[in-house]
KEKE-3310 file (N, C-alpha, C; in steps of 0.2 Angstrom, whole numbers, plus 5000, padded with zeros to 4 digits):
npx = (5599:5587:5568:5556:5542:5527:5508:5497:5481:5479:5481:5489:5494:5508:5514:5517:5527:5535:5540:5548:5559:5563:5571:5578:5586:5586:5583:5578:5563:5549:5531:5514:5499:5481:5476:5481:5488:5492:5498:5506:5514:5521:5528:5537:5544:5549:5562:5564:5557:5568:5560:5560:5570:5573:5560:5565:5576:5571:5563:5571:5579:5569:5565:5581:5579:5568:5570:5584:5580:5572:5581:5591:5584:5579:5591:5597:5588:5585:5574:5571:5560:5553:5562:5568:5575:5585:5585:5574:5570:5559:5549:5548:5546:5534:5534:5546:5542:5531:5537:5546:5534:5532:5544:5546:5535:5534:5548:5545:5537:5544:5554:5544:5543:5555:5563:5548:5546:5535:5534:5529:5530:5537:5527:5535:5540:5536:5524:5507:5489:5481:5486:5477:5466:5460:5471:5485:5503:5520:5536:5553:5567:5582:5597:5601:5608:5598:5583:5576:5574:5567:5558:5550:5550:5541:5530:5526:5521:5508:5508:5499:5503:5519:5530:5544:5552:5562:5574)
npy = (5553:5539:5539:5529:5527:5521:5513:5510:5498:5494:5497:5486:5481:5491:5490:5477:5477:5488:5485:5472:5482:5490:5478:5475:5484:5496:5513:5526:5528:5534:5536:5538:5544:5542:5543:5539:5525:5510:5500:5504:5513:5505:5497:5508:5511:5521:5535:5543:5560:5575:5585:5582:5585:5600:5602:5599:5607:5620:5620:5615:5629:5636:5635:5637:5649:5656:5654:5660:5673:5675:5674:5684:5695:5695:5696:5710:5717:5718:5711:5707:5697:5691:5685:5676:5668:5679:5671:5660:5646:5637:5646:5650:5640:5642:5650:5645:5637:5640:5646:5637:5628:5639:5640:5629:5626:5636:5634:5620:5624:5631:5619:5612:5618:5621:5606:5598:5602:5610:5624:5630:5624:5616:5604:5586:5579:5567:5564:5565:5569:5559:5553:5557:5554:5539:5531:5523:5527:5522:5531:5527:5531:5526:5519:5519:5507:5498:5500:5490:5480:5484:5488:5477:5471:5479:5478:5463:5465:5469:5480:5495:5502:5506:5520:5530:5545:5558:5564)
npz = (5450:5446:5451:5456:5454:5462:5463:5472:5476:5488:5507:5514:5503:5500:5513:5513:5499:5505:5516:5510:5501:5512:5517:5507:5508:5503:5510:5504:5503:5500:5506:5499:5505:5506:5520:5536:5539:5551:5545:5533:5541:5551:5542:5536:5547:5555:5560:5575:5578:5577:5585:5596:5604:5601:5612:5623:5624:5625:5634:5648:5645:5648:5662:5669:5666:5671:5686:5686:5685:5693:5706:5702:5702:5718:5724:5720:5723:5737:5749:5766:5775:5788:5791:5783:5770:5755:5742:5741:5735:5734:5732:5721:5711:5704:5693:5688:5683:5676:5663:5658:5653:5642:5636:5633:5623:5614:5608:5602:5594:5583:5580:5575:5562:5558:5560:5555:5546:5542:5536:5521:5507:5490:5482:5479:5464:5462:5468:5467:5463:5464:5475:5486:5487:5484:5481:5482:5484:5483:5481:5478:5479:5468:5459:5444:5439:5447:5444:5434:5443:5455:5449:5445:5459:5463:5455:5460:5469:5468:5462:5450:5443:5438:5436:5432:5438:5436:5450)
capx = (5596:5578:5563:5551:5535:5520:5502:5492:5474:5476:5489:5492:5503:5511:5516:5521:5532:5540:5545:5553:5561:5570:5574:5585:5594:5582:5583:5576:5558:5543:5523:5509:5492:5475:5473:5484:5487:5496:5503:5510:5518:5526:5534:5544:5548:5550:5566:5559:5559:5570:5557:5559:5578:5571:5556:5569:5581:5567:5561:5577:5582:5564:5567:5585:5579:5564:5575:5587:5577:5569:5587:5596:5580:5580:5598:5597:5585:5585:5569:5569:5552:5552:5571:5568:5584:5584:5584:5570:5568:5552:5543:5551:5544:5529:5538:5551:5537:5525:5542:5548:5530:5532:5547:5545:5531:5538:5554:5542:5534:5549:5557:5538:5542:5562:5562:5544:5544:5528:5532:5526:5537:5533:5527:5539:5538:5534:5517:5499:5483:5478:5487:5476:5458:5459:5476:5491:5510:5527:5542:5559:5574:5586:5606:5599:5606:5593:5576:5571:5574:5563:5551:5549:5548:5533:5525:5528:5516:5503:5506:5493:5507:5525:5535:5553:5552:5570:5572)
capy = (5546:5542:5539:5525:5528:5517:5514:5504:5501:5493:5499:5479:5479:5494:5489:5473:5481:5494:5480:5471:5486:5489:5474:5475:5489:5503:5516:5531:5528:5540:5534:5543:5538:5547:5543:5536:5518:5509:5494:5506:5516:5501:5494:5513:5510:5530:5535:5548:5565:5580:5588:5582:5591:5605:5604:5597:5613:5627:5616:5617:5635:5642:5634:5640:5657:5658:5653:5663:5679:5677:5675:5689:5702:5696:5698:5714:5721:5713:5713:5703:5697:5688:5682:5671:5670:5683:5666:5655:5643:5634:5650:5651:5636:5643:5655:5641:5630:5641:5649:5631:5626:5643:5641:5623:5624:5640:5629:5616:5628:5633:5615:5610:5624:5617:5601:5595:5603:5613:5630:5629:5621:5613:5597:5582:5578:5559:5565:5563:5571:5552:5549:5559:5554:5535:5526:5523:5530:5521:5533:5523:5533:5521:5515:5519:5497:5494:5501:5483:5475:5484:5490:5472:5469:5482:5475:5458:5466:5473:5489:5495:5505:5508:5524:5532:5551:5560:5568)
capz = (5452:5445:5457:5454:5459:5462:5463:5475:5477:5496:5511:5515:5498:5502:5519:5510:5495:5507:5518:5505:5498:5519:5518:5501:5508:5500:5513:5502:5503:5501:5505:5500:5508:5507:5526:5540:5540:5554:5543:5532:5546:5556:5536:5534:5552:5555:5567:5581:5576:5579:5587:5605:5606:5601:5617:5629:5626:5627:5642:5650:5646:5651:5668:5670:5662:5676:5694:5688:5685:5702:5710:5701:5706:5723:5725:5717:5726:5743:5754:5771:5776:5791:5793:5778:5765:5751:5736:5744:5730:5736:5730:5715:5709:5700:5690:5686:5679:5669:5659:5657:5647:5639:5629:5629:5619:5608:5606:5599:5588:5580:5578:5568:5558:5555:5556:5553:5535:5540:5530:5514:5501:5483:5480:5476:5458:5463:5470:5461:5465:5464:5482:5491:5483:5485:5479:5487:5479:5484:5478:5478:5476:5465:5454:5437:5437:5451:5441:5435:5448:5460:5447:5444:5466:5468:5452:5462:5476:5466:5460:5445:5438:5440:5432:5433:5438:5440:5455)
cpx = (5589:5574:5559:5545:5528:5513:5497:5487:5474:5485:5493:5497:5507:5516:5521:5528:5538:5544:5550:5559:5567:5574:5581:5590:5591:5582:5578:5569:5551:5536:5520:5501:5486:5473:5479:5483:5494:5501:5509:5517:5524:5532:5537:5547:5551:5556:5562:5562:5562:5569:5560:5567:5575:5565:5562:5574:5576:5566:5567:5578:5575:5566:5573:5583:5575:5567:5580:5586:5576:5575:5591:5590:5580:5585:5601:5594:5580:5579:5569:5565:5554:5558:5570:5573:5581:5583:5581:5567:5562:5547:5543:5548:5538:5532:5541:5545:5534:5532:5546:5542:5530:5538:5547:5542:5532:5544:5549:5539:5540:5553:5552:5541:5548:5561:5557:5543:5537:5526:5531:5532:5532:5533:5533:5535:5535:5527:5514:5494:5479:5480:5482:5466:5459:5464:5482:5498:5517:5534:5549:5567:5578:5594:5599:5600:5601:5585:5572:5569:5568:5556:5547:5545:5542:5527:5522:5521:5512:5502:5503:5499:5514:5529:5541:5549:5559:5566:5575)
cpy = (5546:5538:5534:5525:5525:5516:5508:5504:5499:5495:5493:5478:5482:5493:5483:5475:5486:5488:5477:5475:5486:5484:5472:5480:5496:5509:5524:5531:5533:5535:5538:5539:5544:5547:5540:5529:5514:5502:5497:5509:5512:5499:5501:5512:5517:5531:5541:5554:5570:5585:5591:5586:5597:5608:5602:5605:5620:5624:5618:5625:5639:5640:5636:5646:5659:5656:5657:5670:5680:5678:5680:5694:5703:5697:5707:5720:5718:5715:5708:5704:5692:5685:5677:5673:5675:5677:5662:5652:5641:5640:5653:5647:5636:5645:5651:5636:5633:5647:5642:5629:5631:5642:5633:5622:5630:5637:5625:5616:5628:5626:5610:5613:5623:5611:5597:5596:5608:5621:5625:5628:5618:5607:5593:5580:5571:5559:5567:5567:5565:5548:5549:5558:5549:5528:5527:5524:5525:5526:5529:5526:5530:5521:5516:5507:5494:5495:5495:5481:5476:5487:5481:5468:5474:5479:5468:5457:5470:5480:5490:5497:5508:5514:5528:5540:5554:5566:5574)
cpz = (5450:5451:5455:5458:5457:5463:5467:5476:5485:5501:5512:5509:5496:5505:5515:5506:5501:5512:5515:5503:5505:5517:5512:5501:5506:5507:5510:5499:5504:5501:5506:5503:5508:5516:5532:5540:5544:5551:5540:5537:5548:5550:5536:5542:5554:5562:5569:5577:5580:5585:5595:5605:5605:5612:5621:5629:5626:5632:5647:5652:5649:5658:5673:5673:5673:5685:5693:5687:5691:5706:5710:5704:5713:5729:5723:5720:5732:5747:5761:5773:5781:5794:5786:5771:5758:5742:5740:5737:5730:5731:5722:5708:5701:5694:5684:5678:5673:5664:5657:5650:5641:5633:5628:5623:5611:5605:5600:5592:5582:5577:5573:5561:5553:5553:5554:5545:5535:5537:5525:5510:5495:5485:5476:5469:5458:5464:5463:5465:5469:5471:5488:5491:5485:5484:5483:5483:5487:5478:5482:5475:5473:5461:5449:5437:5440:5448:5439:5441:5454:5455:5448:5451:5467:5460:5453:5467:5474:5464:5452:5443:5442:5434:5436:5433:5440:5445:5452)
residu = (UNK:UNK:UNK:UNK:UNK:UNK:UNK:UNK:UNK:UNK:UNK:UNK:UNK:UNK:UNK:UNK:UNK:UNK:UNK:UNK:UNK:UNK:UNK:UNK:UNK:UNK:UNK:UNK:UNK:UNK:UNK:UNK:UNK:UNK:UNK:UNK:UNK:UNK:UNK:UNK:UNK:UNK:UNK:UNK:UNK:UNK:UNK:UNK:UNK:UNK:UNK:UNK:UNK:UNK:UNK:UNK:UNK:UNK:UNK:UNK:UNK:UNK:UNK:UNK:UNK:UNK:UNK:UNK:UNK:UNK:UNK:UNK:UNK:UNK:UNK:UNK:UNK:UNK:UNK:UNK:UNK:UNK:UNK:UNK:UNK:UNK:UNK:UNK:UNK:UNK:UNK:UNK:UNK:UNK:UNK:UNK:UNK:UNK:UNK:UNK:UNK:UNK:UNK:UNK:UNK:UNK:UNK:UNK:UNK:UNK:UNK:UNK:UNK:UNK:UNK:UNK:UNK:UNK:UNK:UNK:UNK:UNK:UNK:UNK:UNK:UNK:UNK:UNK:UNK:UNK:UNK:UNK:UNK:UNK:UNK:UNK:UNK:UNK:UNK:UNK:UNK:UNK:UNK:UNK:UNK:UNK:UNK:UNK:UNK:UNK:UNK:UNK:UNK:UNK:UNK:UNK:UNK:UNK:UNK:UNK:UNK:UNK:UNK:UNK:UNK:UNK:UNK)
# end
């Protein structure tokens, strides 16, 4: 399937083009940008990332992990102190919490690392040097029968240059 990839000087006709593009059904959208723009962002319309599964279940198991360490040790090797019960949860608490942020936040690490894409991998062939200096890059997944059509729609919304790259 070939890729048509675009050239903008401003992010307002990005935003505009990629909207466009949602709206005709295009779902296989790439934008490049030298810098964060939030009109861009709202037009790809980003679903949530994978990430938080990842935090919520290190969260979770460190929490587990840490009450039930404390429970098995104090069942294990019983000390009565004052008449107070051998699993007194209240004290447990600390434990619980700071093994909860700990794999949370290792969990987290790890699901950057899967799902965010933050190893090191090649450049998509769509990409320019020219995204990250001062212009702006639309790639457009496409049906070999759809290629005028939307070359035609981001040239519609100002793009300096439109080319085909196979993916």
């Amino acid at each position: 399937m070939p890729v048509l990839v675009s050239i903008f000087d401003l992010p307002s006709d990005v935003a505009a083009a990629v909207t466009k593009l949602r709206a005709r059904g295009h779902d296989e959208i790439t934008t490049y940008s030298p810098a964060p723009f939030p009109e861009v962002e709202e037009a790809e319309n980003p679903k949530p990332s994978g990430v938080r599964a990842f935090t919520l279940v290190g969260g979770l198991t460190g929490l587990v992990l840490g009450f039930a360490l404390q429970i098995w040790m104090s069942l294990d090797w019983p000390i009565k102190i004052g008449g107070k019960a051998y699993a007194s949860i209240p004290a447990y608490v600390i434990i619980g919490f700071e093994l909860t942020i700990l794999l949370g936040g290792l969990a987290t690490l790890v699901g950057l690392l899967i799902v965010g894409g933050l190893a090191p991998k090649r450049l998509d062939k769509a990409y320019s040097k020219r995204f990250s200096a001062e212009e702006f890059g639309v790639a457009v997944q496409c049906a070999d029968r759809d290629v005028s059509e939307i070359e035609a729609l981001l040239r519609a919304h100002a793009a300096k240059e439109v080319n085909v790259v196979d993916a």
